[in-house]
N, C-alpha and C positions, 0 to 999 in steps of 0.2 A: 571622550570620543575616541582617543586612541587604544583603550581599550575596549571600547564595543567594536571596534573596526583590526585589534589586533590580525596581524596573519595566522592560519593558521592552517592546518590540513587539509587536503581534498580528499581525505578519505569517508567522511562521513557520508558525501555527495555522493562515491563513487557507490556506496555502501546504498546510498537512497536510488540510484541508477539501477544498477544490478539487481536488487531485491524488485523493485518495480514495475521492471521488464519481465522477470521472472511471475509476480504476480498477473501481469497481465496474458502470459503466453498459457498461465495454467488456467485462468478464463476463459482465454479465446477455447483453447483446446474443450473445455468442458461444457461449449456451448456450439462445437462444432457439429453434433448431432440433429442440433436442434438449428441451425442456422435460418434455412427457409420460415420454420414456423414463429421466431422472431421477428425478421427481419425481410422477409419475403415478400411480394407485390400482394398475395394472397395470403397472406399471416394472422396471425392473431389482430393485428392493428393492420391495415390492406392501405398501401401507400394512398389510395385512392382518398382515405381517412384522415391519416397521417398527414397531409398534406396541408388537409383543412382546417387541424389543429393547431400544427408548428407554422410557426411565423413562415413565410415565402422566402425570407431573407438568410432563416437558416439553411446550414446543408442539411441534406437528406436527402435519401435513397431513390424517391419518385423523381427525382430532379435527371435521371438514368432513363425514365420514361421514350422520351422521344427518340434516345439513343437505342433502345432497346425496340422501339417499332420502327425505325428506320433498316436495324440488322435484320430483323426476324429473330430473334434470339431469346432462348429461355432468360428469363429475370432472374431466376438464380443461378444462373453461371455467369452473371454480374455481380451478384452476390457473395458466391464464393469465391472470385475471385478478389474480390476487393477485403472479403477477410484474410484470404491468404497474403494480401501484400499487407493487410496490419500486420499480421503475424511475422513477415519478413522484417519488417519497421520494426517492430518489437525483437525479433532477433538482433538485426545490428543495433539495437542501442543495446541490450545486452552487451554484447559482446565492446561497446565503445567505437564501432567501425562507421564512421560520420556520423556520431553523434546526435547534434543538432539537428542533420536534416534526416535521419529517422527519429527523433521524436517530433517530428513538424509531420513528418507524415502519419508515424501512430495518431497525434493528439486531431491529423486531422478526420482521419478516417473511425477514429472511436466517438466525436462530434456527429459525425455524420450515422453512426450506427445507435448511438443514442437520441438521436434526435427521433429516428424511426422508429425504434421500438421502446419509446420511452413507458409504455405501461408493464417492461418485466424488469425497468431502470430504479435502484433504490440507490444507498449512499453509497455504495462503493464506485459506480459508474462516475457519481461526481467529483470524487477524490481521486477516480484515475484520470480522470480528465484535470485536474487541477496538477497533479504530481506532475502529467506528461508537459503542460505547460512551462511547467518548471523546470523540468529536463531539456527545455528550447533555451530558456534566458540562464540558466544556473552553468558553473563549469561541473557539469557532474562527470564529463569525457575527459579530466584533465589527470588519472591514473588510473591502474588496474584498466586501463583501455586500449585498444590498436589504437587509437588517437595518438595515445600520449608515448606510444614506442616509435611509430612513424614522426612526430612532430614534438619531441620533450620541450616541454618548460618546466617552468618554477613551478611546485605542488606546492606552496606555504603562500599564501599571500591574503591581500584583504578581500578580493572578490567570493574567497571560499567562506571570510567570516561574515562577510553581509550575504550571503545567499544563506546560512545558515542561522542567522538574526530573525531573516523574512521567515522562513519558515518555524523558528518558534513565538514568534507574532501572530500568525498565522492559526497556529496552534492554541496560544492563547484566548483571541479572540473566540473561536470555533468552541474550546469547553465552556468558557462563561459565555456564551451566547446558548449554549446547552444546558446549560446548570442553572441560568435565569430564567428560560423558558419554563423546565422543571418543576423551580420551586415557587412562580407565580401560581400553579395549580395545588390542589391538596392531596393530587392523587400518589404524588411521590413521597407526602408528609407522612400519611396515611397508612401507604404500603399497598395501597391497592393498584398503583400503575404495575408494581411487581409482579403483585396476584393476577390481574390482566394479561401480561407480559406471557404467562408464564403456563397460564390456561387457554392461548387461544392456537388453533390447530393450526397455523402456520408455521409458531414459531416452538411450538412444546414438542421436547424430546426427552423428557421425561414427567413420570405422574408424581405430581408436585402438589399433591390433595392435600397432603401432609401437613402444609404451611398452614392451612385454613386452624390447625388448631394451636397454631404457636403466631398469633398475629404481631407479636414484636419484631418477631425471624425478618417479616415482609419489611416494616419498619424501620429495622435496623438494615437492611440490605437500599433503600431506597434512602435514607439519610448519610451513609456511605456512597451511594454516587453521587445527591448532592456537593458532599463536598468535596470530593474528589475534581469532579466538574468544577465549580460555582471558586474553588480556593486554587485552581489549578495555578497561575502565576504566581503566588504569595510563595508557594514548596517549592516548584520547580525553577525558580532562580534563584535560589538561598542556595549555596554550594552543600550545604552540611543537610539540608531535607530533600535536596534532590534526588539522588540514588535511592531513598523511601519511595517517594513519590512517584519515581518511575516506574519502580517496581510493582507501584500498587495502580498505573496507568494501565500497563498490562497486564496484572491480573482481571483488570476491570476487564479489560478487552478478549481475555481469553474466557471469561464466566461468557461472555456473551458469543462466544464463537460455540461454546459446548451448548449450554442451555436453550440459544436459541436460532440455533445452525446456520448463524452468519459468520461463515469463517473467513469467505472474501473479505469480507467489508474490516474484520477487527481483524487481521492482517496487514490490511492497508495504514488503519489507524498504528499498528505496532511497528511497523516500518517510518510511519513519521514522525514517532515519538521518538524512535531509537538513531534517526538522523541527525532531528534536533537535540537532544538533548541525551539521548542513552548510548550512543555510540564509545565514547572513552569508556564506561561498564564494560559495554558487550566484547569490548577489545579487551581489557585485562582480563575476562575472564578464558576470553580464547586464550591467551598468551599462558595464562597461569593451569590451565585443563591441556594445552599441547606442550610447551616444554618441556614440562617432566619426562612425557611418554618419547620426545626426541632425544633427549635426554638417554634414557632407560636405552632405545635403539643404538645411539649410540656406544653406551657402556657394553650392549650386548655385539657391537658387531666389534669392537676394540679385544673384547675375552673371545672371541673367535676367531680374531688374525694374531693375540699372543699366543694362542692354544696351538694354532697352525706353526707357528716360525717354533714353537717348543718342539714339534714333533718332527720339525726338518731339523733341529738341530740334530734329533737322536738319528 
């Protein structure tokens, strides 16, 4: 126990913070366009709808209704103002400036905008709704935050390593509950979920005709994410197959951002692999890719102040 509970860094947290907020602001932003036609009393899904579908006891946007005929006021300038204060929510938790209660407000207002426009909602909305959740109970505000300059404490402690335990549990559960669904069907044994996958016009971004005459190619690619999925805990707690296995977590997730242009969603997933588990990687390789060149900078700005005192000697 005192070693699943060791203390240990809040950096990984702060690392899951920052990146999070950052994913969520470049969302908001790329959906800014399109806000009304999402999310608008008249949209694609028309509260009137929406309403009838999501439980009463969720939030959701038609709940603005009565508020909205009692001002006289356009629907979407409730609209967009209520994304502009996620948006604000999402800044200060970037930046770590209270923390908590801007992800209480992100997590609540990205509920409430999923709840409405749940028919353009796939995984990434569920994962940002679960990360922001996280970002309430987790100390992810506790460095690299105006938090933690107005109010220091201790960065090492046990709270960082159980918030870090849950989330590769969390993790774990999610791929083997992925990798069983999977390989219950024959279609990933097969190679034909790939071939699917890979021919239908939502998700193809490139002509991928080619496979049909190498049917292992599918096979092999569809047995590699079984077990990627389905073996995921077995690698990634063994210290000596982890740093493999991470690596090839995110490969997996970057094949799926090219091929089949969910770059949100396998972003989100590479941000909570790299919290729980890939973080100590990602940091030696910054350390070992920037020293040098500080390094180098240095050397060059030392042969520029001997060169200088050489020429005031003369």
């Amino acid at each position: 126990m005192n070693r699943f509970l060791k203390p240990s860094s809040a950096e990984p947290l702060a690392f899951f913070r920052i990146a999070i907020a950052i994913l969520g602001l470049i969302q908001g932003l790329w959906l800014v366009f399109n806000i009304s036609l999402l999310y608008g009393a008249d949209g694609l899904v028309p509260w009137s709808l929406s309403k009838e579908i999501v439980s009463p006891y969720m939030p959701q946007l038609s709940w603005l209704q009565p508020l909205i005929t009692t001002t006289g006021t356009n629907p979407d300038i409730w609209v967009y103002s209520l994304m502009g204060l996620y948006l604000l929510s999402l800044l200060g938790l970037l930046t770590g400036n209270y923390t908590r209660t801007s992800a209480t407000i992100a997590w609540a207002l990205q509920f409430m905008f999923i709840n409405t426009g749940f028919m353009a909602a796939y995984g990434v909305e569920t994962f940002m709704h679960i990360a922001l959740f996280y970002c309430i109970l987790m100390p992810v505000g506790s460095t690299f935050s105006i938090d933690a300059i107005v109010k220091p404490g201790s960065k090492n402690n046990e709270w960082n390593t159980l918030s870090i335990r849950v989330l590769q549990l969390h993790l774990c559960l999610v791929y083997i509950a992925s990798g069983t669904e999977k390989a219950m069907g024959v279609q990933w044994w097969n190679g034909e979920a790939i071939w699917q996958t890979l021919m239908q016009g939502q998700f193809a971004r490139f002509d991928m005709h080619w496979i049909a005459q190498y049917p292992w190619f599918a096979k092999c690619l569809g047995w590699s994410t079984l077990i990627i999925e389905t073996c995921y805990p077995l690698y990634i707690f063994w210290s000596r197959s982890r740093p493999y296995g991470y690596l090839a977590v995110v490969l997996l997730h970057i094949s799926i951002a090219i091929f089949m242009g969910l770059q949100l969603f396998s972003a989100i997933m590479i941000i909570f692999n790299t919290a729980a588990f890939g973080w100590p990687y990602v940091r030696s390789a910054y350390i070992s890719l920037v020293t040098p060149l500080r390094e180098r900078k240095r050397l060059r700005r030392a042969g520029m102040v001997a060169t200088q005192a050489f020429w005031n000697m003369e």
